[in-house]
C-alpha positions as CSV (number, residue, x, y, z in Angstrom):
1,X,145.8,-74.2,12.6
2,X,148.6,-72.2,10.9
3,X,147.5,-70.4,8.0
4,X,149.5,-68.9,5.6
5,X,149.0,-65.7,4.9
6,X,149.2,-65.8,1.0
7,X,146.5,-68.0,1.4
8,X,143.8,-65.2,3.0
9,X,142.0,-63.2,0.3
10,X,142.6,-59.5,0.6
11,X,142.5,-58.0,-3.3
12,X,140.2,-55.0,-3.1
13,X,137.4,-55.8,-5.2
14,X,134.5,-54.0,-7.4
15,X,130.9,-54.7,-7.8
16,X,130.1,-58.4,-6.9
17,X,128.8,-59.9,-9.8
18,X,124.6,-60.8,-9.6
19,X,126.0,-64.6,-10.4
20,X,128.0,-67.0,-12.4
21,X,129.4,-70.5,-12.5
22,X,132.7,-72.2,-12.9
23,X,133.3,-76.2,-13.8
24,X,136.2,-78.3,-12.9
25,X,137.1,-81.6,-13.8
26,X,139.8,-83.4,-11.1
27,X,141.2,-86.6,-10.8
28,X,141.2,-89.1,-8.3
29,X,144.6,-90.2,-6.9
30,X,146.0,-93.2,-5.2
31,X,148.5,-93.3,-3.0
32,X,151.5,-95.4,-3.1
33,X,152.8,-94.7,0.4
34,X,149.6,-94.3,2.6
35,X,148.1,-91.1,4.7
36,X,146.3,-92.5,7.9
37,X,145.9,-90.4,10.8
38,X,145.8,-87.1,11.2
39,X,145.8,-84.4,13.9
40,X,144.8,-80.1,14.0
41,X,142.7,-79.1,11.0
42,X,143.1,-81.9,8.3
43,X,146.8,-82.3,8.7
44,X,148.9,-85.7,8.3
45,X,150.5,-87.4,11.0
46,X,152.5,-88.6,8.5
47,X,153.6,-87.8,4.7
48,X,152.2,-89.0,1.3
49,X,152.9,-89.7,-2.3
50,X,150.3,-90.9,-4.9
51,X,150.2,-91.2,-8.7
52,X,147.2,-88.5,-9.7
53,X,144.5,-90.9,-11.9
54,X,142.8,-90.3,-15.1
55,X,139.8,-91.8,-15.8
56,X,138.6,-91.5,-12.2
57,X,137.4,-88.1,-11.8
58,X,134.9,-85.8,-10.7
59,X,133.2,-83.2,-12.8
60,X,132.2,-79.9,-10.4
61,X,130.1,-77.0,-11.9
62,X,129.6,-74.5,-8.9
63,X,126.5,-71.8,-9.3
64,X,126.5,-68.4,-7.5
65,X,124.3,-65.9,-7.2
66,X,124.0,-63.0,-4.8
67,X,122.8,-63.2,-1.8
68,X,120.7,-60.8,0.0
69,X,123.4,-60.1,2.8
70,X,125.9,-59.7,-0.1
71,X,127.2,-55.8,0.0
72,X,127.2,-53.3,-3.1
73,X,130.8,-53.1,-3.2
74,X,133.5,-54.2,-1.4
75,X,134.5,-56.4,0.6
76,X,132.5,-56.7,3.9
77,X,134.1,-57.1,7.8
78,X,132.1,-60.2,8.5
79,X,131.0,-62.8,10.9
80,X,131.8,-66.2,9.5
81,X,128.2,-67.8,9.2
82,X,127.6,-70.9,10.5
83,X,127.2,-74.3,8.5
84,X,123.3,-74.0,8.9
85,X,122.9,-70.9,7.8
86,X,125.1,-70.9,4.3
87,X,122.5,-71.9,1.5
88,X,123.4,-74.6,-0.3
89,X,121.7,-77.4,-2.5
90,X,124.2,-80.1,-4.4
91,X,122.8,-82.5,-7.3
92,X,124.6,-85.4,-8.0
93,X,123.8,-86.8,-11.2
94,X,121.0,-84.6,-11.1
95,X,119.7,-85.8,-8.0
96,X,119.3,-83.5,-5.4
97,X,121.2,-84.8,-2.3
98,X,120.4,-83.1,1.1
99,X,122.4,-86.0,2.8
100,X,125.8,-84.3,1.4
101,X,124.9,-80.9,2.0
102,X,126.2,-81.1,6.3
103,X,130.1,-82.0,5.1
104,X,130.1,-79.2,2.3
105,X,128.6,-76.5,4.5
106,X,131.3,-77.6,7.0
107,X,134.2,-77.4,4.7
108,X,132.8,-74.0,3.4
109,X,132.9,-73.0,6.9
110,X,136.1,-74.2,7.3
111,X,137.4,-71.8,4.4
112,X,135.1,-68.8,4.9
113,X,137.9,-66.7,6.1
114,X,140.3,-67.3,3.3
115,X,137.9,-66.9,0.6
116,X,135.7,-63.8,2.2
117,X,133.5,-63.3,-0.6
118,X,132.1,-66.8,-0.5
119,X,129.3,-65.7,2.3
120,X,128.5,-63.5,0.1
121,X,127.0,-66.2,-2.1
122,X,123.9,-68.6,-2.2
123,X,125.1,-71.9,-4.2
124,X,124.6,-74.5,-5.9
125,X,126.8,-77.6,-6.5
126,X,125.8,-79.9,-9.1
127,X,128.5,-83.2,-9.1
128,X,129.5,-86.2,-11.4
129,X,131.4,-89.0,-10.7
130,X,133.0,-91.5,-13.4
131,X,133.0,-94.2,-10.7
132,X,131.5,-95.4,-7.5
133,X,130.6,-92.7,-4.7
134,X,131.8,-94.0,-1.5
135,X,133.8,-97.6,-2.6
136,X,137.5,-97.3,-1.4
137,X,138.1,-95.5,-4.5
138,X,138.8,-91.4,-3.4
139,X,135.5,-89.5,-4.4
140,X,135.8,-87.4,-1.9
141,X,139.5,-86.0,-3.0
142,X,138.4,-86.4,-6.8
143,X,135.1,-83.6,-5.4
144,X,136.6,-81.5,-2.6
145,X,139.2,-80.9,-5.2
146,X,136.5,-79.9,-7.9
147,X,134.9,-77.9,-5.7
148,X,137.9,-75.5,-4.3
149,X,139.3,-75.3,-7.8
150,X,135.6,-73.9,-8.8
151,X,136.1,-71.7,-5.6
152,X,139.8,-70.7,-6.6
153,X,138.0,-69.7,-10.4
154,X,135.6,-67.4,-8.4
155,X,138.7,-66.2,-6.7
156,X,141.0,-65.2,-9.6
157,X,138.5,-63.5,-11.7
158,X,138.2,-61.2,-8.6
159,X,141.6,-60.8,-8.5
160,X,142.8,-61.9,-11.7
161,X,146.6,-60.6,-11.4
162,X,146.5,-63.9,-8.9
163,X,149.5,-66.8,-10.6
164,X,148.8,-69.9,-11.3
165,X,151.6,-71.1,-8.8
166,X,149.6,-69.2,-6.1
167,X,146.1,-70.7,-7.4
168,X,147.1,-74.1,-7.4
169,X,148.5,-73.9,-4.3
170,X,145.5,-72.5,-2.7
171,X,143.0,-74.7,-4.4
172,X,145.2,-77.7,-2.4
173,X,144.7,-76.0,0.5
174,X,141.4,-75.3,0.6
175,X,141.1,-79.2,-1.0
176,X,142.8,-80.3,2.3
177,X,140.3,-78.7,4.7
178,X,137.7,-80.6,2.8
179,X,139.2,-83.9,2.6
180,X,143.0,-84.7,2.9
181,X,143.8,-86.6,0.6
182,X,142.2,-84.1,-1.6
183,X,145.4,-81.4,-1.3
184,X,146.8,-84.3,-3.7
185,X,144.1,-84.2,-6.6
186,X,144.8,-80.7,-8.0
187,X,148.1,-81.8,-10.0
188,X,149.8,-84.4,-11.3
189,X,151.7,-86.9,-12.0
190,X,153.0,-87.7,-9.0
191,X,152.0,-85.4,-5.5
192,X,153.5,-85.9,-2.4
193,X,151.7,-84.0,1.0
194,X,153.0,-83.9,4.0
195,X,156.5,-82.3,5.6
196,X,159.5,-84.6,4.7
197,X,163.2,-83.7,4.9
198,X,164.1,-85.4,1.2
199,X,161.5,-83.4,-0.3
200,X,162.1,-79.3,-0.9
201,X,159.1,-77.5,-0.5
202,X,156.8,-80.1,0.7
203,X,154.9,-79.1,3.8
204,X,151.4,-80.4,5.7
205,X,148.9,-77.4,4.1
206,X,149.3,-78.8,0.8
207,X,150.1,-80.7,-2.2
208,X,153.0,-80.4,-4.2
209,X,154.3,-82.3,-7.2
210,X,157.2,-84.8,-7.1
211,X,159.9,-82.5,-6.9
212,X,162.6,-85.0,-9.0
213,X,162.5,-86.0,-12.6
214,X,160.8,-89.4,-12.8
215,X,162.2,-92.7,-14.8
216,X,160.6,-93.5,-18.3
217,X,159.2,-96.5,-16.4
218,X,156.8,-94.9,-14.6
219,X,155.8,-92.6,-17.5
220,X,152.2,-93.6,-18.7
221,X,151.9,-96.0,-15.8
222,X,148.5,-97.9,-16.1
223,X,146.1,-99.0,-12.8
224,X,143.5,-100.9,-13.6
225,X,140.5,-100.9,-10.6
226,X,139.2,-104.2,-10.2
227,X,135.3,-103.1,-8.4
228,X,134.9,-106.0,-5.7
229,X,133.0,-104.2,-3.8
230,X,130.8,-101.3,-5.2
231,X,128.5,-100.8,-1.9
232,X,129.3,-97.8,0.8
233,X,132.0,-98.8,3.3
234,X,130.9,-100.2,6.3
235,X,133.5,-98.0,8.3
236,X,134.3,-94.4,6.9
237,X,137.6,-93.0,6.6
238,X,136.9,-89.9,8.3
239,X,136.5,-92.9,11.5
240,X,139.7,-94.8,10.5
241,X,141.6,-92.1,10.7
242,X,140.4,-90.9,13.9
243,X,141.2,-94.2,15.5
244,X,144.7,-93.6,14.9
245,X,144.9,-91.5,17.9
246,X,145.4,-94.0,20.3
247,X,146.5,-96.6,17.8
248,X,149.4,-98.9,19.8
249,X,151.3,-99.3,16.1
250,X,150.8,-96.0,15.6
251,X,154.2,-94.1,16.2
252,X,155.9,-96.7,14.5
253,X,153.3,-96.8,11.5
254,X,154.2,-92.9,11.0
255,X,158.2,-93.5,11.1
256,X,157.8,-96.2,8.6
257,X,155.7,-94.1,6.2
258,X,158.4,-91.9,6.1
259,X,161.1,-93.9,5.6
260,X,159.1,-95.6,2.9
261,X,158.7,-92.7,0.7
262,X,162.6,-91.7,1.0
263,X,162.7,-95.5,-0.1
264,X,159.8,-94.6,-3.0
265,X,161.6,-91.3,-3.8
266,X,164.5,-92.8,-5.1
267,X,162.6,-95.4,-6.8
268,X,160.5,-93.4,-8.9
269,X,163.9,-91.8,-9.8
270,X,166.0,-95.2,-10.8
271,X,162.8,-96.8,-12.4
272,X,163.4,-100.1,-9.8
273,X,160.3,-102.1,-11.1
274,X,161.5,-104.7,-8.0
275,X,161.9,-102.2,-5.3
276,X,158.5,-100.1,-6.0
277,X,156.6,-103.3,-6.2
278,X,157.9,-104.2,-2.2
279,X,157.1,-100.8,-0.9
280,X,153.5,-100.7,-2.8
281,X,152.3,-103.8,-1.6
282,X,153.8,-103.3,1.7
283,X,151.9,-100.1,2.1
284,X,149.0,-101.6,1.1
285,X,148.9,-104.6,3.8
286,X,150.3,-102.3,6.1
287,X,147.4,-99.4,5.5
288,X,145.0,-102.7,6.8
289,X,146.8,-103.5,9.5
290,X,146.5,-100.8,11.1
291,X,142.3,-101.3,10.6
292,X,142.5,-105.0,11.6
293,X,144.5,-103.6,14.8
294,X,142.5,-100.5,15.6
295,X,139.8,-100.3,18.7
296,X,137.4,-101.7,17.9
297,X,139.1,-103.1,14.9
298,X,137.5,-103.7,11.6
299,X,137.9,-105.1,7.9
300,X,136.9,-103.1,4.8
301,X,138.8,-105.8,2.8
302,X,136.2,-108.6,1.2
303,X,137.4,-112.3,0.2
304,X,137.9,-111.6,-3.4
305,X,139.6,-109.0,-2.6
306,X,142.4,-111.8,-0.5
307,X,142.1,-113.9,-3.8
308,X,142.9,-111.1,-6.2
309,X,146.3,-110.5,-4.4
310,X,146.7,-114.2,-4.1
311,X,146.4,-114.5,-8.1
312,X,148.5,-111.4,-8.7
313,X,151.3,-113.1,-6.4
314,X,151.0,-116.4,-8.6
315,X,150.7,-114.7,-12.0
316,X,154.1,-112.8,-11.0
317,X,156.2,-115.6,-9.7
318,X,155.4,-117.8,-12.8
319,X,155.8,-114.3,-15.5
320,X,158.5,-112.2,-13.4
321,X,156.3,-109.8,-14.9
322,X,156.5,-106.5,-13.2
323,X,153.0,-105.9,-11.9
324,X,151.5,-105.4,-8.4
325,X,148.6,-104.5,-6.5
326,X,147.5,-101.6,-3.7
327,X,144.3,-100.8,-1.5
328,X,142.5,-98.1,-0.7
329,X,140.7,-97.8,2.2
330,X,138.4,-100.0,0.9
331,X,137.7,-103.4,-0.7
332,X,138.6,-102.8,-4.4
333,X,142.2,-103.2,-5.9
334,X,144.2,-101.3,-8.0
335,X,146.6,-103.3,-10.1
336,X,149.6,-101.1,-11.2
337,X,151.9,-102.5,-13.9
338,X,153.9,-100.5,-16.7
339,X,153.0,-99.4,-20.1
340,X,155.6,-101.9,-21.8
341,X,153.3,-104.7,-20.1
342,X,150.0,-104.0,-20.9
343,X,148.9,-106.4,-23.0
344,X,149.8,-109.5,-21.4
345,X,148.9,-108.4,-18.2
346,X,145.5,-106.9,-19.6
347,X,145.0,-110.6,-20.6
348,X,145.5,-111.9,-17.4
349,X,143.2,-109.4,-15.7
350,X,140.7,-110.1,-18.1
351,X,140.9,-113.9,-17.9
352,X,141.7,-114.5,-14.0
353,X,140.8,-111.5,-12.2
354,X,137.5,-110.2,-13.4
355,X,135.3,-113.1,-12.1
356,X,136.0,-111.5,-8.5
357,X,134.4,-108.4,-9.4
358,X,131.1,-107.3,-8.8
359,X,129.4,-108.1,-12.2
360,X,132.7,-108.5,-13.5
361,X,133.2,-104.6,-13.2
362,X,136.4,-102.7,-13.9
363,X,138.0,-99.2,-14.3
364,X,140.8,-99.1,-16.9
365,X,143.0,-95.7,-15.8
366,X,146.4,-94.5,-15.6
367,X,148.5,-92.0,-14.1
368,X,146.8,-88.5,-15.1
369,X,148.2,-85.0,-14.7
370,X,145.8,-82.8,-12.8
371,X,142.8,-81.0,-12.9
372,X,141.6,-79.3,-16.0
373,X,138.5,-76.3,-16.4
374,X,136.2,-77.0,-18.1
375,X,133.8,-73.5,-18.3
């Protein structure tokens, strides 16, 4: 992995402090033109734009205190510790879950080197999520997210001379190594990650946002979950992805991403309600292809899930009205539709969509603009 060298914490530093704590509040996201596959150290095989939620989020309060290998000043020339031998305990909800505690110590691991003075530290994670862990909806980009901007907070009040154009682009970074789709989760409202030639200063280590102005009718942009399925998936994405490697669609899949969000770009730019409707949906079918046609294949999409789209196609050819639909990687579906339209389309969802839900469970969001601290 290429790292950046901006990225690698070198500011001399006093006294450690005994402890402290940071909390962070960041969104989910959902991507318009999909990320699926990936190659190195949490890098895309192909690039990505999402509209950064609201609602959806995850609130991260990170506890430190010293350990007893922690030095009296300075920073120390260490040996990265291993994943087993960080301490670290993570509550969510209050719950303590040793189950999550393998894939943080990983991804703290994974960053040890770029923030030094986290070995330093014995932690504790305690974790909130405003919707299912685990459903197709991105919890896992909503709390990597959390997490590294908690990290980055520990950073800056080391080095506190740090901008905020250098913090956020770290805290995407170190998001990324976590979970990919997490390097789009720190801003807002519209991310893209991932190299492209139509976008300046987009590159594979990390989100950036949008880098055009974007048409009033995207502005306020609502998505409304409809929760099919609210169980774990049966397949995680962390597996999906890996089965890309010898996927036989695969090549193709990763030119057609990219063409599609040259395609988005100038959509999001012209406001062509029409034209972003055929590329969302597209991406979204496309993004379950590639499961359905994976080895061995499988389906994370439920039958409710096939009528949803059905009525959402009906709905808009008897209306014209502007709305569509996208997947995660997962059974629920995100219905997208414009501020302007909300009330007749909230009156559909309500009176054709929710009986497909699980208990008739929902999540009314809309396009967000980033992470916020909260202590």
């Amino acid at each position: 992995m290429s790292v950046a060298l901006d990225f690698i914490f070198k500011a001399p530093m006093a006294t450690l402090p005994e402890k402290g704590s940071f909390t962070w509040k960041a969104p989910s996201n959902i991507a318009l033109v999909k990320y699926w596959g990936k190659h190195g150290m949490q890098l895309p095989k192909n690039p990505s734009i999402s509209f950064t939620l609201d609602a959806c989020h995850t609130i991260t309060t990170l506890e430190f205190k010293k350990n007893k290998k922690a030095p009296e000043v300075g920073i120390r020339d260490m040996q990265v510790p291993t994943d087993k031998e960080f301490k670290i305990d993570i509550f969510l909800d209050g719950v303590k879950k040793p189950e999550f505690r393998k894939k943080v110590a990983i991804f703290i691991t994974r960053i040890a080197k770029l923030v030094s003075f986290i070995s330093d530290y014995d932690l504790v994670i305690k974790t909130h999520n405003s919707f299912p862990h685990s459903s197709g909806i991105a919890s896992s980009a909503s709390g990597m997210a959390a997490l590294s901007l908690c990290i980055m907070s520990m950073e800056k009040a080391l080095n506190p001379t740090m901008t905020d154009e250098l913090f956020y682009k770290k805290a995407s970074f170190l998001a990324r190594l976590g979970s990919g789709s997490a390097s789009r989760s720190i801003e807002g409202p519209v991310v893209v990650w991932g190299k492209h030639q139509d976008m300046k200063g987009s590159n594979d280590l990390y989100g950036i946002p949008f880098p055009f102005a974007i048409h009033k009718n995207f502005k306020n942009f609502h998505d409304t979950i409809l929760l099919v399925d609210k169980g774990e998936k049966q397949v995680s994405s962390t597996i999906g992805h890996n089965l890309m490697v010898n996927h036989p669609f695969a090549k193709e899949r990763f030119n057609q991403a990219s063409k599609n969000l040259s395609l988005l770009s100038e959509t999001l730019q012209n406001g062509g309600l029409d034209a972003f409707i055929n590329i969302v949906e597209s991406e979204a079918l496309t993004l379950h292809a590639m499961m359905l046609t994976s080895h061995p294949y499988f389906i994370l999409m439920k039958p409710n899930t096939l009528s949803i789209i059905n009525k959402i196609w009906e709905f808009r050819a008897q209306t014209n009205a502007p709305i569509c639909f996208t997947l995660d990687a997962g059974a629920n579906v995100h219905v997208l539709y414009p501020e302007k339209e909300k009330t007749r389309i909230n009156q559909f969802i309500m009176n054709e969509l929710l009986p497909f839900c699980q208990k008739n469970h929902y999540i009314c969001d809309r396009v967000g603009f980033g992470a916020k601290q909260i202590l």
